[in-house]
C-alpha positions in Angstrom: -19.3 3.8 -18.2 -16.2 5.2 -18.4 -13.2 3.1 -17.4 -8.7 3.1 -17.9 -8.1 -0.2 -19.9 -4.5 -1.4 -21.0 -4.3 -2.2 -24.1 -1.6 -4.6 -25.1 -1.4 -3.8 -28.5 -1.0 -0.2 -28.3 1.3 -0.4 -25.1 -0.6 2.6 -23.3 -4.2 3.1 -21.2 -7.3 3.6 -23.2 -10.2 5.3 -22.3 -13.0 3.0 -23.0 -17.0 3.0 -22.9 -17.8 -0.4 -22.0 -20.8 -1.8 -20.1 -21.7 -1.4 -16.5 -20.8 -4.9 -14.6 -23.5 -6.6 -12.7 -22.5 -7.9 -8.9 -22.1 -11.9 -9.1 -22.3 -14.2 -5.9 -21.1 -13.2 -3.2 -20.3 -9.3 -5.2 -21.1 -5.6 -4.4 -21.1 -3.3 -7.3 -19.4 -0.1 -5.8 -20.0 3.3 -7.3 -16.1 4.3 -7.4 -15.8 7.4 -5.2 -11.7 7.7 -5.9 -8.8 5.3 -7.2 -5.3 5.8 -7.1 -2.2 4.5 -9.1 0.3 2.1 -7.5 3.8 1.0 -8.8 2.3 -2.3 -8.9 -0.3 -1.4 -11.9 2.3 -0.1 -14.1 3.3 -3.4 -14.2 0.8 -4.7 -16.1 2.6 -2.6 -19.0 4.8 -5.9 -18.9 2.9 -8.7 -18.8 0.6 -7.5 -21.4 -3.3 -8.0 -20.1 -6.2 -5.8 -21.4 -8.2 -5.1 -18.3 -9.4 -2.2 -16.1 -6.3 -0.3 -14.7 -5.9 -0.4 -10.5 -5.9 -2.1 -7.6 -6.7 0.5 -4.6 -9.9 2.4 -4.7 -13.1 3.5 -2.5 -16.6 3.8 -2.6 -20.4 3.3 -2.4 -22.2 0.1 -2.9 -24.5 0.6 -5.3 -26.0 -2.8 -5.8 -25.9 -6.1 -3.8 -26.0 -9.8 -4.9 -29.0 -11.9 -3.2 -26.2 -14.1 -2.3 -24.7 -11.2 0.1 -27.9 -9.0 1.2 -27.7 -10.1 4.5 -23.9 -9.4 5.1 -24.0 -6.6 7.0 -24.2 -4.4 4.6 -26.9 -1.7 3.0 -26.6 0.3 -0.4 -25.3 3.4 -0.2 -22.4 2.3 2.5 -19.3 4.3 2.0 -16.5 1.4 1.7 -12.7 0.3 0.6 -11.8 -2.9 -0.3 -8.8 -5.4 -0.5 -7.9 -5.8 -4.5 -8.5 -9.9 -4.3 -11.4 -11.1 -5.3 -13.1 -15.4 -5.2 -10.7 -16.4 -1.9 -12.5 -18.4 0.2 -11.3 -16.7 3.5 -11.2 -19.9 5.3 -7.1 -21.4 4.6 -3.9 -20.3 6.2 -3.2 -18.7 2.9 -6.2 -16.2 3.5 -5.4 -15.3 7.0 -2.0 -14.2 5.9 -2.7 -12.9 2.4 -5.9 -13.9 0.2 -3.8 -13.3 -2.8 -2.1 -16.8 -1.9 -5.5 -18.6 -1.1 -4.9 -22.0 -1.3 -8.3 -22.7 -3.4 -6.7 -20.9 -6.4 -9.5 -19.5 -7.3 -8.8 -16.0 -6.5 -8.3 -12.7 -8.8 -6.5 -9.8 -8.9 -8.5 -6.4 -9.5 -6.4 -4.8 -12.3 -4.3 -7.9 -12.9 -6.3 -10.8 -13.6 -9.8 -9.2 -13.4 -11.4 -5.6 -13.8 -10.2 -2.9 -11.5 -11.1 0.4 -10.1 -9.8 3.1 -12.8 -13.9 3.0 -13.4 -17.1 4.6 -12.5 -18.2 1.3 -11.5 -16.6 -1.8 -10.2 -17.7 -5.3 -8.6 -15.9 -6.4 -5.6 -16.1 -9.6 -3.3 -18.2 -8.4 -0.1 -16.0 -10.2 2.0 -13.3 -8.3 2.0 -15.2 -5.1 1.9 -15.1 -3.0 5.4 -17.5 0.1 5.9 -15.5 3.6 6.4 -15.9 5.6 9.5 -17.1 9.3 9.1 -13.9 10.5 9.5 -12.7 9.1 6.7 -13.5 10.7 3.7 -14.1 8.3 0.3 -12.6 10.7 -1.7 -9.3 10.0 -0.9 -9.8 7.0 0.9 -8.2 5.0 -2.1 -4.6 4.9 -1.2 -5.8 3.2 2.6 -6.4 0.3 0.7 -2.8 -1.3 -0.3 -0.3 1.4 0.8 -1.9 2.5 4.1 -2.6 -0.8 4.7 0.8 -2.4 4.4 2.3 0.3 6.0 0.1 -0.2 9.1 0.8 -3.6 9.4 4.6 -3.5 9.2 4.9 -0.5 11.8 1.9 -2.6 13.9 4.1 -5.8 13.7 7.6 -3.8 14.8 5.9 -4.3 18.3 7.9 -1.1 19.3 6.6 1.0 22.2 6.4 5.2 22.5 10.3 6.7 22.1 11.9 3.8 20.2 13.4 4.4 16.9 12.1 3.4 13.7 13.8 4.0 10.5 11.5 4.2 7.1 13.8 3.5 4.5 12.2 4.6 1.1 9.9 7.6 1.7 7.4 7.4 -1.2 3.5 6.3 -0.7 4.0 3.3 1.4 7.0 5.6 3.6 4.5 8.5 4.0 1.9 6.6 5.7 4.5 4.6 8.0 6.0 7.9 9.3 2.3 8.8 10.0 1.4 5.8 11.5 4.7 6.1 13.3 3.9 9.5 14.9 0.7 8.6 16.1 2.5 5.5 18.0 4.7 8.0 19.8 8.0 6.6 18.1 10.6 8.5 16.8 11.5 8.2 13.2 14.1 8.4 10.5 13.0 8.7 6.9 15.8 7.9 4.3 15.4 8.2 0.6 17.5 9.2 -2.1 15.6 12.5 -3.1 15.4 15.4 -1.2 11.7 16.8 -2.6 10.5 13.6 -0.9 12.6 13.9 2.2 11.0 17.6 2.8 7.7 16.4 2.6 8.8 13.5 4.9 9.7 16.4 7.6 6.3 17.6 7.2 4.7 14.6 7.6 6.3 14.6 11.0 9.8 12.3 11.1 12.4 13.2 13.3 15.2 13.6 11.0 16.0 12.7 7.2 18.7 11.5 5.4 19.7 10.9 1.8 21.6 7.8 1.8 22.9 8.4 -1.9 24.3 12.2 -1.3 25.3 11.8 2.3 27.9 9.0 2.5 28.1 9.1 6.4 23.9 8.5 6.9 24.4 5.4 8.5 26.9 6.6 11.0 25.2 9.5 11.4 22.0 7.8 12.8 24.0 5.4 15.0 25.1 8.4 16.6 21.7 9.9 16.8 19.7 7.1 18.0 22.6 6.2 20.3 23.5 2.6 18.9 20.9 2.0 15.8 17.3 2.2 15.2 15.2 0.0 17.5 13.6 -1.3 14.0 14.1 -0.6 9.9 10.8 -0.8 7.3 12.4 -1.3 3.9 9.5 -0.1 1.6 12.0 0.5 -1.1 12.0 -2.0 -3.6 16.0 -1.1 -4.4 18.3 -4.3 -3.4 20.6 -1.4 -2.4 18.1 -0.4 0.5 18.2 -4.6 1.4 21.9 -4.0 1.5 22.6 -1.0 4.1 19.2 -1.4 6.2 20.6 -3.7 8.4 23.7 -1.3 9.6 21.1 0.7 10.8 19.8 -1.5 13.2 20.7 -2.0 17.1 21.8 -5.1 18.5 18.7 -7.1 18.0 16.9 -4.7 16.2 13.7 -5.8 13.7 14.6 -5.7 9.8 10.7 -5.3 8.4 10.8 -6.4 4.6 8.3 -4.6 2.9 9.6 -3.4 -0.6 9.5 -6.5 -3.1 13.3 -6.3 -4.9 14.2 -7.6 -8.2 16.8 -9.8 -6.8 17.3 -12.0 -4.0 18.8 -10.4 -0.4 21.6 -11.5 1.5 21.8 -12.2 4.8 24.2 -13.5 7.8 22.8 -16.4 9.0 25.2 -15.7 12.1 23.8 -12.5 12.9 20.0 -14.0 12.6 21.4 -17.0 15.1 23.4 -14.6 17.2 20.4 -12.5 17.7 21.9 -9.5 16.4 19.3 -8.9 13.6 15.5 -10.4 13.5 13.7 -10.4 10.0 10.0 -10.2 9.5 7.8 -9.4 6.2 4.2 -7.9 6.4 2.0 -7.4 3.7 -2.1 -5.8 3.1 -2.8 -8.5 4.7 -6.0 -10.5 4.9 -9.5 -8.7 5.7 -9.6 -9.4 9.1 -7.1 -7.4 9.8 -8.9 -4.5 7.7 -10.9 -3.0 10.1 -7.7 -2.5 13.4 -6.1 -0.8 10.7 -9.0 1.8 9.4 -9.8 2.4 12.9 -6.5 3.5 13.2 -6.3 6.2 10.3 -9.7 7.5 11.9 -8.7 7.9 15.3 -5.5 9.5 14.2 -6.4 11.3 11.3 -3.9 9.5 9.1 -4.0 11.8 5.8 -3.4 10.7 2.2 -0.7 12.5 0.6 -2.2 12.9 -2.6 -2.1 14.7 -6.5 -5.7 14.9 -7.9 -5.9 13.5 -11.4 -7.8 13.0 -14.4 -8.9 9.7 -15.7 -8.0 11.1 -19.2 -4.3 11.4 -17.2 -3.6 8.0 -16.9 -0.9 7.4 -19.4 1.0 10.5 -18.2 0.9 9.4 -14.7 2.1 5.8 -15.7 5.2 7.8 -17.7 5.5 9.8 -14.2 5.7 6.3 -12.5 8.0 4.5 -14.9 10.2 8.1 -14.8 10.7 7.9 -10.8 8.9 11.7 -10.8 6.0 10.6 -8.1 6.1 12.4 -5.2 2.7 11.9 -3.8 0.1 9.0 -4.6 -1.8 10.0 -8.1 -5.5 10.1 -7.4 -8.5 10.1 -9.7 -12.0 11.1 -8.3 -15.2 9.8 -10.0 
């Protein structure tokens, strides 16, 4: 089969033909329907492993392990699947985040084991969840770390229909949360630093844009707006700047939802977390029984990818896209 492989030595993807994986315990082998390219794979570029590129993708299961054929599940399913694969499911790692399991047995598709830049992959059938017939598998891929996490942070604002919620950093994870947003009835902010993304923003529904690196005033701007300050801010940048200013948007009281992983450390006023002017929370994929609320959800709602179909033969111009900052929508390849 045909899979995207990193190959340290070369510093770029290779297309390989290498052999068709067989399901292990407790495995599906899924017939990859689509895959899509996350900031997070480019960073394998860095720490130098030689395994199948990407972490998000969807499918059909193709071939079951004794060990799982009574799990619910038939060949031929249409599926998507957290990227973790050996956590046991069972700690209070797992019902956070499996990628923490406290067994330490766990594996990262496209880090630490094979991922989904292939025609054919094995996942672990536990965190596999069927797909509803409105979702098509196509370009289902991106549901399965961006939608996701963006689910779970707007889900855990707790906000209720005409509060204001800002999305600060409008790219893949942002485009789902003002989605998600919509469909909640709240009103929402997108801010970013490039207009191209902003406009599609507007089309995806939000309430207003700003760019907080052209427009100086933003944040004054959207006190005035929203009367105050947003009720809650989603940082899914991963800029420390974004860290910075997000909490001048907020209301007295307002919910700072960390998101976006920075390279540096944040400050914040310990007085104003004590004083109850600002309250912090982080959300994540999270673990995979939270899956299935969250899939529901892009059903009911028809929660769309925003996506640009790709080659597999693409992949190393779509990393330089990455790396370059030019990635408007989520880079999809279709097997």
């Amino acid at each position: 089969m045909k899979a995207a492989q990193w190959s340290p030595e070369e510093k770029r993807a290779v297309i390989r033909d290498i052999p068709i994986p067989q399901p292990g315990p407790g495995q599906f082998r899924i017939k990859m329907a689509s895959a899509s390219l996350c900031h997070s794979d480019v960073m394998l570029a860095e720490v130098g492993h030689s395994k199948t590129l990407g972490h998000e993708g969807a499918g059909f299961i193709d071939e079951m392990h004794e060990s799982v054929a009574d799990a619910g599940f038939h060949k031929s399913d249409k599926v998507g699947f957290l990227y973790i694969d050996g956590c046991c499911n069972q700690c209070a790692a797992c019902r956070a985040l499996p990628l923490h399991c406290l067994g330490g047995k766990q594996k990262l598709h496209g880090f630490s084991t094979d991922g989904f830049f292939a025609e054919y992959a094995v996942v672990d059938a536990q965190n596999c969840v069927r797909l509803p017939d409105a979702i098509d598998v196509k370009t289902a891929a991106p549901y399965f770390c961006a939608g996701l996490t963006a689910f779970h942070s707007v889900d855990s604002c707790d906000l209720t229909e005409g509060q204001w919620l800002a999305v600060v950093g409008a790219g893949g994870l942002g485009q789902f949360a003002i989605q998600i947003g919509k469909a909640m009835k709240l009103k929402i902010i997108a801010v970013d630093i490039n207009d191209e993304t902003l406009s599609l923003s507007k089309e995806l529904g939000a309430d207003a844009v700003y760019n907080s690196r052209s427009n100086e005033g933003y944040v004054a701007d959207i006190k005035q707006l929203t009367q105050g300050g947003v009720d809650a801010a989603c940082v899914f940048s991963a800029a420390n700047a974004a860290y910075s200013s997000a909490p001048s948007l907020l209301r007295f009281g307002g919910l700072l939802m960390a998101v976006g992983i920075p390279p540096n450390p944040i400050s914040v006023s310990v007085k104003d977390l004590i004083g109850g002017r600002i309250r912090i929370k982080g959300e994540s994929t999270g673990s995979s029984q939270r899956m299935q609320k969250g899939v529901d959800f892009f059903a009911k709602h028809r929660i769309t990818t925003t996506v640009e179909h790709r080659k597999l033969e693409d992949m190393n111009d779509m990393i330089d896209e990455l790396h370059a900052g030019n990635a408007m929508r989520r880079k999809l390849v279709v097997f």
